[in-house]
Z-matrix of the N, CA and C atoms (Angstrom, degrees):
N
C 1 1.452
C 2 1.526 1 109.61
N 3 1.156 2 127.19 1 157.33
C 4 1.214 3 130.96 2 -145.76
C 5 1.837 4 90.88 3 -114.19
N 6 1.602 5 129.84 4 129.84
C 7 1.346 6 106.03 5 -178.52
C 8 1.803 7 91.91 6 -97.33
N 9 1.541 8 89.25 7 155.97
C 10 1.171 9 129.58 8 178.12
C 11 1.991 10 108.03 9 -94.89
N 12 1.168 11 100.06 10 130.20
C 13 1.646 12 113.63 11 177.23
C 14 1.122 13 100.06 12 -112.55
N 15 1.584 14 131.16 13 129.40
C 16 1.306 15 152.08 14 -174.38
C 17 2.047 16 93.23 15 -102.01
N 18 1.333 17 103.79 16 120.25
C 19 1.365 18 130.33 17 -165.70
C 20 1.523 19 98.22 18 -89.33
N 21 1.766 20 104.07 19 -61.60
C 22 1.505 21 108.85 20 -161.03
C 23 1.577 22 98.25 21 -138.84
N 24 0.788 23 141.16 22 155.02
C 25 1.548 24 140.77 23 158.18
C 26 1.887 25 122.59 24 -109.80
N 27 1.231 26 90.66 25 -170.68
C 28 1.876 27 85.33 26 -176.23
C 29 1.589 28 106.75 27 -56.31
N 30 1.256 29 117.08 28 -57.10
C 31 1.792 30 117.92 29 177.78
C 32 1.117 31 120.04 30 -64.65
N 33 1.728 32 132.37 31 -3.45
C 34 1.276 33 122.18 32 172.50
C 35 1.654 34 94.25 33 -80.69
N 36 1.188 35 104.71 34 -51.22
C 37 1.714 36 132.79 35 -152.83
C 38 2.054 37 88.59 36 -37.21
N 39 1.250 38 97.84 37 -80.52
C 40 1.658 39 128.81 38 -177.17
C 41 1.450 40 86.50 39 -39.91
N 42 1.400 41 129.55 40 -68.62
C 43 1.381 42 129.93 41 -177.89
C 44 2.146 43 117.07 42 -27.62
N 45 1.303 44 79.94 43 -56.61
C 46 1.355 45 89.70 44 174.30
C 47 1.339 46 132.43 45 -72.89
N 48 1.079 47 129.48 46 -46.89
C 49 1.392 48 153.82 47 137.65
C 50 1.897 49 104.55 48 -17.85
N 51 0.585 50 92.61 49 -62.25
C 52 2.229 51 101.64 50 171.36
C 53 1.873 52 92.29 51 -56.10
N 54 0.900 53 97.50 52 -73.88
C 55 1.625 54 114.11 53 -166.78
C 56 1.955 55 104.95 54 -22.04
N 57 1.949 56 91.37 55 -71.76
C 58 1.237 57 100.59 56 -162.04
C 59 1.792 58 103.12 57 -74.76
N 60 0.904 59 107.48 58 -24.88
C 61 1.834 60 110.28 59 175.32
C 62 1.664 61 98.40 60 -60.05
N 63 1.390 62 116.96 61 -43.75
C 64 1.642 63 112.14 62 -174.93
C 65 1.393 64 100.35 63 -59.12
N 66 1.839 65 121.57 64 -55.34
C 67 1.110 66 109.92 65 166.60
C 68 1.519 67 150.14 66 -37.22
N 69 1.443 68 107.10 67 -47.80
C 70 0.998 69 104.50 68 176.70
C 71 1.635 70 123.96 69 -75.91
N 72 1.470 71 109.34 70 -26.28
C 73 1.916 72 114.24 71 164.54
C 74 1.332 73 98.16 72 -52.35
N 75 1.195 74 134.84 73 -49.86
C 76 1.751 75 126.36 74 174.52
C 77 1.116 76 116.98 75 -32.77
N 78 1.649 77 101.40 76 -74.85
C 79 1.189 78 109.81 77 -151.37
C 80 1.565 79 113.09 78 -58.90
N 81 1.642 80 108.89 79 -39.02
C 82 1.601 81 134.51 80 166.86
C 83 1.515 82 109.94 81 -55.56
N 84 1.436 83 126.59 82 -28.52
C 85 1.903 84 127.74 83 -168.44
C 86 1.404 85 96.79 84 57.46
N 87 1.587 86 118.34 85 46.74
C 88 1.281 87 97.96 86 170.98
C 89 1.869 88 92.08 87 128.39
N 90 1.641 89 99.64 88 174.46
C 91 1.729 90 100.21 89 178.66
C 92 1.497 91 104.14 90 -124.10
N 93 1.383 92 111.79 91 27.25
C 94 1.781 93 113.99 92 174.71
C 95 1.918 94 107.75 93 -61.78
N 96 0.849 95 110.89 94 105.82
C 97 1.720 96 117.76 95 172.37
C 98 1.676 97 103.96 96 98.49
N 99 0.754 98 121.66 97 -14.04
C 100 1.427 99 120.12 98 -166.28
C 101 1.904 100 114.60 99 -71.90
N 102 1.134 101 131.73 100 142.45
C 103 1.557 102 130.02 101 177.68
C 104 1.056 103 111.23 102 -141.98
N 105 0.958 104 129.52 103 129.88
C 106 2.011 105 143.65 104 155.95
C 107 1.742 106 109.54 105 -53.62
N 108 0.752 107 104.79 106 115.65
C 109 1.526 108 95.30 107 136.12
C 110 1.774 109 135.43 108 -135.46
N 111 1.030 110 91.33 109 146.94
C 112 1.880 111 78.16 110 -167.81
C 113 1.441 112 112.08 111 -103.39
N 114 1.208 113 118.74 112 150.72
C 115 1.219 114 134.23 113 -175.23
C 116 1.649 115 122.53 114 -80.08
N 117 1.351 116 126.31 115 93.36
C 118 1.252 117 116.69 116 -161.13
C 119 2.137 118 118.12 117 -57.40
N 120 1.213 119 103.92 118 122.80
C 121 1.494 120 129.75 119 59.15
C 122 1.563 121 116.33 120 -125.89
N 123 1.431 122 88.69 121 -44.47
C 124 1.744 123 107.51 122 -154.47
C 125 1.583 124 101.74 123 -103.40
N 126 1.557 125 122.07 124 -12.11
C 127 1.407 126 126.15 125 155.09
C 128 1.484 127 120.86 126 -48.60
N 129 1.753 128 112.39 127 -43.27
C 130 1.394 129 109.67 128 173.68
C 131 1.212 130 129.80 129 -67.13
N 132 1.864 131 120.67 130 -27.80
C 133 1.274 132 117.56 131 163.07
C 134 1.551 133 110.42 132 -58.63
N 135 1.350 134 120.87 133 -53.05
C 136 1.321 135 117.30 134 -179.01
C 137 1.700 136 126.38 135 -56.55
N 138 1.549 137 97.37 136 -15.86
C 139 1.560 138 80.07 137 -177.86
C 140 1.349 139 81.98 138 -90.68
N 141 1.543 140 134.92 139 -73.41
C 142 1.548 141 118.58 140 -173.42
C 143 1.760 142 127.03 141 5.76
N 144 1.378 143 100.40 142 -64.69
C 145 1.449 144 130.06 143 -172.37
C 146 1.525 145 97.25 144 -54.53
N 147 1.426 146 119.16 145 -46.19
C 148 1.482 147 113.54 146 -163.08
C 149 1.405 148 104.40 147 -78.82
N 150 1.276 149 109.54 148 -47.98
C 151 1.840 150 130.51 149 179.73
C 152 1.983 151 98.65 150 -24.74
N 153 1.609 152 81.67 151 -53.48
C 154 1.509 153 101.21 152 -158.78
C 155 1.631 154 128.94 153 -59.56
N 156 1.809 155 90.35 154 -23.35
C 157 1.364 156 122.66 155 -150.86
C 158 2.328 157 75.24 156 -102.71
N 159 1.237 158 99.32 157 -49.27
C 160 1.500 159 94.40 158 -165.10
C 161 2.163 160 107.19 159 -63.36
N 162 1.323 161 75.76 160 -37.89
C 163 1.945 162 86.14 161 176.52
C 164 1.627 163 114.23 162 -49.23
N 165 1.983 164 99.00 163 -46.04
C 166 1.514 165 87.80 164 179.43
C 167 1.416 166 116.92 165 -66.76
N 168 1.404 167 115.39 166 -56.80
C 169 1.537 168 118.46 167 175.62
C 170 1.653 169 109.54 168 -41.28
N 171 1.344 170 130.38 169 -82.82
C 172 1.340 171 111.71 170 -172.45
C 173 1.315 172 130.37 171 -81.56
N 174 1.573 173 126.63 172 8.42
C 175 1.357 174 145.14 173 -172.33
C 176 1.555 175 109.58 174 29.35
N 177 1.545 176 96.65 175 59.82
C 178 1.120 177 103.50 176 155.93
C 179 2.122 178 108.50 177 -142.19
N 180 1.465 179 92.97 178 141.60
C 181 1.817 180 91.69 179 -175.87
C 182 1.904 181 95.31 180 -52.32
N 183 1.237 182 109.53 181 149.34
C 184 1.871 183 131.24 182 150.74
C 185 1.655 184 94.34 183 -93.07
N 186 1.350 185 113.37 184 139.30
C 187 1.193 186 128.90 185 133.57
C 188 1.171 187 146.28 186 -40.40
N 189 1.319 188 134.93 187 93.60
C 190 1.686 189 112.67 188 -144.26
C 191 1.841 190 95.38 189 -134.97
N 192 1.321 191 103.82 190 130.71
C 193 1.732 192 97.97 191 161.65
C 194 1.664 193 108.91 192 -149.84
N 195 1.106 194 110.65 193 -176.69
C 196 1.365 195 113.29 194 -179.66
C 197 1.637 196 118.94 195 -142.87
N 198 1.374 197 105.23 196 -176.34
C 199 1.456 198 112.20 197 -128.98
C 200 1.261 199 105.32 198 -140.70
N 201 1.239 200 114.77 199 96.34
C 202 1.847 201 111.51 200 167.36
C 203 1.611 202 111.68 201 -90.40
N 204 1.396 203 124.21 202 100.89
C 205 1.335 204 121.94 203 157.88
C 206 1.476 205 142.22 204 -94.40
N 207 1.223 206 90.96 205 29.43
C 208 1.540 207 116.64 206 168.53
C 209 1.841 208 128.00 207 -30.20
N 210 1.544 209 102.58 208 -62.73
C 211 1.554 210 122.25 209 162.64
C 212 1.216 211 128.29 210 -80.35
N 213 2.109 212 113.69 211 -5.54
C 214 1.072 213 100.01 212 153.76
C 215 1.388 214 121.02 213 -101.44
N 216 1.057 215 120.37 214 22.03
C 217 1.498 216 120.92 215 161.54
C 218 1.251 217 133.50 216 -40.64
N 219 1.077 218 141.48 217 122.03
C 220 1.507 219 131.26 218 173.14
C 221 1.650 220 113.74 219 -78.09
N 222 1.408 221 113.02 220 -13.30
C 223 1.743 222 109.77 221 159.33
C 224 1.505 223 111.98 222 -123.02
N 225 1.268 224 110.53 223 44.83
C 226 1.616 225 103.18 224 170.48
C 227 1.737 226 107.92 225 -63.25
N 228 1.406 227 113.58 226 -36.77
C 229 1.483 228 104.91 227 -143.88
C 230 2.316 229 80.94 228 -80.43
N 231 1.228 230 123.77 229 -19.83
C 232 1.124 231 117.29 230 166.31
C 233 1.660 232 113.06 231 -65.66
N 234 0.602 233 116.87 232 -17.02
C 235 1.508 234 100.62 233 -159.96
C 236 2.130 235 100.25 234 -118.32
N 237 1.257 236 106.76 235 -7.38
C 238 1.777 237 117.59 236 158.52
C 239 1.559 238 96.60 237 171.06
N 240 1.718 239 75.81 238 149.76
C 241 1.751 240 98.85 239 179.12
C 242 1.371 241 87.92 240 -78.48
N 243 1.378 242 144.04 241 -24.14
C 244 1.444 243 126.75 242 -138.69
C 245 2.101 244 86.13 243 -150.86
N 246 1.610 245 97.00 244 84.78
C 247 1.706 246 94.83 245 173.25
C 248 1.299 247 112.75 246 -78.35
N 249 1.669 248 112.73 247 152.87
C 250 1.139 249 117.05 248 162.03
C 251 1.460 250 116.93 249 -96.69
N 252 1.434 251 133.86 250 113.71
C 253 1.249 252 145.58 251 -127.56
C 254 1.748 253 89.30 252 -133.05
N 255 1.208 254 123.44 253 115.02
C 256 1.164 255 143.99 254 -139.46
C 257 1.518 256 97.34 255 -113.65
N 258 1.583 257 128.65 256 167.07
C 259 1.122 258 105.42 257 154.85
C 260 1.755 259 148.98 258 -84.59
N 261 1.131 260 139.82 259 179.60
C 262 1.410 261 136.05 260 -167.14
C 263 1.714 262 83.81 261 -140.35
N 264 1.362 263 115.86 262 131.64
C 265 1.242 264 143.00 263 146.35
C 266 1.344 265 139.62 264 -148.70
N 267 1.753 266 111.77 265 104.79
C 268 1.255 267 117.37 266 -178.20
C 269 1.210 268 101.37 267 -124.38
N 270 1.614 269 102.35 268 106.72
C 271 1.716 270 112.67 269 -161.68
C 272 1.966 271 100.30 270 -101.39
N 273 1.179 272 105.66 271 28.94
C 274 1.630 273 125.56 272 161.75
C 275 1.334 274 126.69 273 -140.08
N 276 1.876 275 105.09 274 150.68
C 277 1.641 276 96.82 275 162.96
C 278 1.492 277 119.29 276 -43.56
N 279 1.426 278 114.96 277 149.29
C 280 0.782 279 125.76 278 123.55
C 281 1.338 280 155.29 279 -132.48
N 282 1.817 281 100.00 280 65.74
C 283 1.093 282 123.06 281 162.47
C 284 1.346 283 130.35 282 -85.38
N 285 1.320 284 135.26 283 126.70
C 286 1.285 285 127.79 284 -176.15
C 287 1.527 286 115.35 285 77.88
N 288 1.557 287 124.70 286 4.46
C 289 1.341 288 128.88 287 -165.35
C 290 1.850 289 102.11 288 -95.79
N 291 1.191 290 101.17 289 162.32
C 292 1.339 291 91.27 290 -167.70
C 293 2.077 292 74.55 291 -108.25
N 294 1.471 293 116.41 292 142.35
C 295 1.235 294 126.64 293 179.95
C 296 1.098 295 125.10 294 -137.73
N 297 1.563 296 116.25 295 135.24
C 298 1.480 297 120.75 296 -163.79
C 299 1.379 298 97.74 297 -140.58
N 300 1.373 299 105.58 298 96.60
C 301 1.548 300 129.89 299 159.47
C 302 1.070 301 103.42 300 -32.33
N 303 1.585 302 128.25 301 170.36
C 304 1.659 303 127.16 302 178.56
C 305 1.484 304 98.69 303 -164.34
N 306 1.190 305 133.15 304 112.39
C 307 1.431 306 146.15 305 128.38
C 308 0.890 307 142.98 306 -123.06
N 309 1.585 308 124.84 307 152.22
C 310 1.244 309 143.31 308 -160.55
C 311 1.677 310 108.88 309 -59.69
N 312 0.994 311 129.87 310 -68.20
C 313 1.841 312 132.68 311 176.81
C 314 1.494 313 108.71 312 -116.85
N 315 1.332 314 100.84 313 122.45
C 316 1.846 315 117.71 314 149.06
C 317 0.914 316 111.05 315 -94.40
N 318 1.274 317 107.26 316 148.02
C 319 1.683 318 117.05 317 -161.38
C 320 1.538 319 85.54 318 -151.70
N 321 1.217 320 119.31 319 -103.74
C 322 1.932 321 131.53 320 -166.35
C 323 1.474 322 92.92 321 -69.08
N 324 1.433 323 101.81 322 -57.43
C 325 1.875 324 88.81 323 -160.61
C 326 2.065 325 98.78 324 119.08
N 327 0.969 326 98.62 325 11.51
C 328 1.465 327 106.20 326 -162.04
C 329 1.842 328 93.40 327 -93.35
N 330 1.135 329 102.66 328 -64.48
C 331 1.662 330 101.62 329 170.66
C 332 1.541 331 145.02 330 -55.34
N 333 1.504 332 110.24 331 -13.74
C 334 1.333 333 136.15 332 154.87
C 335 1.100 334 112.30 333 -90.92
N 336 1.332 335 141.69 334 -40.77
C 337 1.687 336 138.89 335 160.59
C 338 2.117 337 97.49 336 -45.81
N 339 1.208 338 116.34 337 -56.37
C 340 1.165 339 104.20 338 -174.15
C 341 1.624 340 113.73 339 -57.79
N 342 1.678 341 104.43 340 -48.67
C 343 1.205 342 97.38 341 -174.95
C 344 2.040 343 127.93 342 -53.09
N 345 1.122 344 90.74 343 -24.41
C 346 1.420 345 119.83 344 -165.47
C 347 1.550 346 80.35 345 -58.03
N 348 1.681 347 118.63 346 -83.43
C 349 1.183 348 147.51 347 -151.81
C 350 2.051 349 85.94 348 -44.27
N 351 1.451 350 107.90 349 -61.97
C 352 1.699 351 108.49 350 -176.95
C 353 1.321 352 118.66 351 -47.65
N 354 1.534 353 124.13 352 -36.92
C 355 1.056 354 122.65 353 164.81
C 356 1.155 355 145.78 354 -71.75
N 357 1.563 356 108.01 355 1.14
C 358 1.612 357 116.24 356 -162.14
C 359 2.020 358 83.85 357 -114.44
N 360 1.613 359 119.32 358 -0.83
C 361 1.216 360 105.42 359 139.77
C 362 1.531 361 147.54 360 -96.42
N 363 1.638 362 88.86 361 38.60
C 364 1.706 363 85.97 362 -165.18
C 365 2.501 364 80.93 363 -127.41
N 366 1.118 365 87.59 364 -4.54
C 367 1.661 366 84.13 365 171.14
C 368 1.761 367 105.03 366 132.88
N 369 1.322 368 111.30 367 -176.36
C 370 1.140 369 102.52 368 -159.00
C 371 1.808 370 114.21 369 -108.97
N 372 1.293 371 108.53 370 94.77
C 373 1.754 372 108.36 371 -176.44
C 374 1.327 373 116.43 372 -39.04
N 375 1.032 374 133.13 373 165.88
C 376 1.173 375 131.77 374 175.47
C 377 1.996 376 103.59 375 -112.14
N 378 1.047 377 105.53 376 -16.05
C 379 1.903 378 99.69 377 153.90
C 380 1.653 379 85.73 378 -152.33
N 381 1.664 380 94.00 379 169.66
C 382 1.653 381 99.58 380 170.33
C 383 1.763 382 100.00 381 -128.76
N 384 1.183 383 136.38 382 106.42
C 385 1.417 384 121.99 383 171.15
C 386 1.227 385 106.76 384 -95.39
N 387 1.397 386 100.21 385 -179.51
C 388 1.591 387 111.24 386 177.87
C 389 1.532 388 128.33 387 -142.56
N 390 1.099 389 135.53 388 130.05
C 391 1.322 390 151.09 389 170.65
C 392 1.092 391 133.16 390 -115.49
N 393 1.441 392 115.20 391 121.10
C 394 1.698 393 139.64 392 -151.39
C 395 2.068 394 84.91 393 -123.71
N 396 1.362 395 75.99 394 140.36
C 397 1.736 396 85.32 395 157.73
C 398 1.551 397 106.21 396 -92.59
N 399 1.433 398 96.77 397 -58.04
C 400 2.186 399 99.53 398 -173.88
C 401 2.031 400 96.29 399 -107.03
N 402 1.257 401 93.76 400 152.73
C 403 1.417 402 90.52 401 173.96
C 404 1.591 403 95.00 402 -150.72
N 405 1.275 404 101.44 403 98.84
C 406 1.139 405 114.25 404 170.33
C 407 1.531 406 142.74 405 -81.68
N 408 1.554 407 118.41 406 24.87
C 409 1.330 408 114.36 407 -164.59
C 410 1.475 409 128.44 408 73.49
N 411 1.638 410 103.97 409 -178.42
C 412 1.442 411 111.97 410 173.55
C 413 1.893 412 110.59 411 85.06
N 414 0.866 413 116.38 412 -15.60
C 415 1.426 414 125.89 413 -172.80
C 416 1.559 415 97.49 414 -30.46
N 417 1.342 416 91.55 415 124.63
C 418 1.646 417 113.36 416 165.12
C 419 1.880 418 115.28 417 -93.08
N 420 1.344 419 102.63 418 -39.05
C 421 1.767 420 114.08 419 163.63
C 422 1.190 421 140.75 420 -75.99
N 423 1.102 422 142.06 421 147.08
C 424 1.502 423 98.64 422 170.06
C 425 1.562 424 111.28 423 -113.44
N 426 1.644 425 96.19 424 112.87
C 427 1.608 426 126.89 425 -160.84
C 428 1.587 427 90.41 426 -142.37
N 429 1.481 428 93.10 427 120.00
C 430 1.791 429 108.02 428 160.08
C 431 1.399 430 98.23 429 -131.63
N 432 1.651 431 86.87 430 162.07
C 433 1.922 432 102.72 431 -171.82
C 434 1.263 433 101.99 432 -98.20
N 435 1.931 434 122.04 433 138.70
C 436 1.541 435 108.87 434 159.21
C 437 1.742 436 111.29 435 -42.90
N 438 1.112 437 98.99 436 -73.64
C 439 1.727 438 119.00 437 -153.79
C 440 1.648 439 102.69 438 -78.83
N 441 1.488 440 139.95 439 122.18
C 442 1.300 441 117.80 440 177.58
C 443 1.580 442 79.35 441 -126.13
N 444 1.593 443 99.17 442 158.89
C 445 1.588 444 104.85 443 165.29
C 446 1.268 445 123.79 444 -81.35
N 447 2.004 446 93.73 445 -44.26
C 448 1.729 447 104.90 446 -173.65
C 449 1.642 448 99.59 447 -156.34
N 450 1.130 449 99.26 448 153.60
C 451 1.653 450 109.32 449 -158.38
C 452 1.654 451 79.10 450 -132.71
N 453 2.179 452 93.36 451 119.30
C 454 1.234 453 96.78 452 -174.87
C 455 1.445 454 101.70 453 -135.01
N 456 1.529 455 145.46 454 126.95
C 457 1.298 456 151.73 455 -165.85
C 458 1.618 457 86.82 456 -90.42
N 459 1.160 458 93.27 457 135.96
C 460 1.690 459 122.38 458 169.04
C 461 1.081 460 126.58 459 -140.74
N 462 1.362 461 107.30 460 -177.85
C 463 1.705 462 96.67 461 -175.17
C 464 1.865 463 85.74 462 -120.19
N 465 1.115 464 117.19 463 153.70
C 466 1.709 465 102.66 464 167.47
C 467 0.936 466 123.68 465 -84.52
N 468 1.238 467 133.95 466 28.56
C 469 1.836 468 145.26 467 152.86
C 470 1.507 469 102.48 468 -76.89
N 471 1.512 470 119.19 469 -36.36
C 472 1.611 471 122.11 470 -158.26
C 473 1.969 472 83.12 471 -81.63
N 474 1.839 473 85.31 472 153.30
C 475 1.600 474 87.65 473 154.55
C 476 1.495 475 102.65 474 -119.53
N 477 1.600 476 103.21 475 -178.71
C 478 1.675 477 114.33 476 -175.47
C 479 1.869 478 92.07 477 -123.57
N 480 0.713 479 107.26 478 127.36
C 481 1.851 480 104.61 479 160.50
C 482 1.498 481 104.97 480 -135.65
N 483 1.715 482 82.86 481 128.07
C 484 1.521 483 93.11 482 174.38
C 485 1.372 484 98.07 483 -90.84
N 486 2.227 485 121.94 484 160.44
C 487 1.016 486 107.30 485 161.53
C 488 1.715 487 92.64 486 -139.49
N 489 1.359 488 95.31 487 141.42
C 490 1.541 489 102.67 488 155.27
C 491 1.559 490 140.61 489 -121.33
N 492 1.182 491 117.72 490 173.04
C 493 1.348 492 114.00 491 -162.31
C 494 1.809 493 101.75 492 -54.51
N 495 1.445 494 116.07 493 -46.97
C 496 1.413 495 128.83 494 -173.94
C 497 1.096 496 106.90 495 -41.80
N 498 1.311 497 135.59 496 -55.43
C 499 0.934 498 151.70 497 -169.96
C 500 1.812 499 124.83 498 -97.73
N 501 0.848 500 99.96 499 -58.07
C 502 1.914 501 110.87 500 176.94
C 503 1.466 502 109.63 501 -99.93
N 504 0.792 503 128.61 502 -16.00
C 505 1.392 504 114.86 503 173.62
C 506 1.840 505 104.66 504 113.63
N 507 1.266 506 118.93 505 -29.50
C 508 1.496 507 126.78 506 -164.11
C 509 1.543 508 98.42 507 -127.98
N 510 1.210 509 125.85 508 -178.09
C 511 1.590 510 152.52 509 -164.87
C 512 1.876 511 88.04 510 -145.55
N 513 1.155 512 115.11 511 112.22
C 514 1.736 513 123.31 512 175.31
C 515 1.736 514 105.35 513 -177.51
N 516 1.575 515 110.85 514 142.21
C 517 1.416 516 97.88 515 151.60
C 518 1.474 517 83.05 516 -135.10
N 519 1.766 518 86.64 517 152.68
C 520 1.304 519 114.78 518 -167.95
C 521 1.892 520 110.47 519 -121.17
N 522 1.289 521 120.08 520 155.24
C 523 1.523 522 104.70 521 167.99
C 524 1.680 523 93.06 522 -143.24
N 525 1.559 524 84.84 523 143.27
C 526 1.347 525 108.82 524 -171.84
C 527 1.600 526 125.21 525 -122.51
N 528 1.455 527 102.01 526 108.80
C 529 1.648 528 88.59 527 -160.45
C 530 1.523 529 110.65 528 -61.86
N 531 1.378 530 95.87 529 -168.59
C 532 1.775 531 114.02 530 -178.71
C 533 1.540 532 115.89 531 -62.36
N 534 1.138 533 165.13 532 139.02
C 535 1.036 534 172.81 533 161.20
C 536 1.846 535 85.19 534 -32.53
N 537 1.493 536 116.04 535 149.96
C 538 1.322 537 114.11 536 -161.79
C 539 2.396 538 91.85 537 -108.40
């Protein structure tokens, strides 16, 4: 069996999540215009989570939707003849909104270039930021995140899986080396 290294756990996770939400009310002076959207799968719990975290602090709702960029991939047709194409809901303008994409691992930079590209068909932001929980290197683009949680050196044989309760049952990211 292959061991597994525990990166972050439920109290780092939440830890961080507070952190970069404080950040981003900064950087914004506030959440007037500003929207989430999360990047499906585990981006949408995370933007939720932040929305949620920003609502309590300034008691005001964030705008939040999410994002299947599946078909805008530039290696979908590598990675299945037959995608599973998830849903996309951004049930607001986003014109003039200030927007901060949200996913769980950067890695190439390939999946935020897509997302970018999906979003610039739903209207025209007036900034686009970005938020990674793990950002692990390797960048094939050149794409950096405002907000990172944790900056983790890898090798690109290793994987990272984030898991959350929404989804997996737990709050953990884990990295898992290469098959030996």
């Amino acid at each position: 069996m292959t061991p597994v290294h525990t990166l972050l756990d439920a109290q780092d996770i939440d830890r961080i999540l507070k952190r970069i939400a404080h950040n981003i009310i900064e950087v914004h002076k506030g959440s007037a215009d500003l929207a989430l959207v999360g990047i499906q799968t585990r981006g949408v719990f995370l933007a939720r989570r932040l929305a949620a975290i920003i609502e309590a602090i300034e008691g005001a709702l964030v705008p939040t939707g999410t994002m299947d960029i599946t078909l805008y991939r530039d290696d979908w047709t590598r990675i299945t003849h037959h995608p599973v194409v998830q849903a996309t809901d951004i049930p607001f303008s986003v014109d003039g909104k200030q927007v901060v994409l949200v996913d769980d691992v950067m890695f190439t930079g390939r999946t935020v270039r897509a997302a970018m590209d999906a979003l610039m068909d739903f209207g025209r932001a007036a900034r686009i930021e970005l938020v990674v929980l793990v950002d692990r290197g390797h960048r094939e683009l050149p794409i950096t995140a405002n907000y990172v949680g944790k900056v983790v050196e890898t090798r690109r044989s290793e994987t990272v899986n984030v898991l959350l309760t929404e989804k997996d049952g737990q709050d953990r990211v884990v990295l898992i080396p290469a098959a030996a």
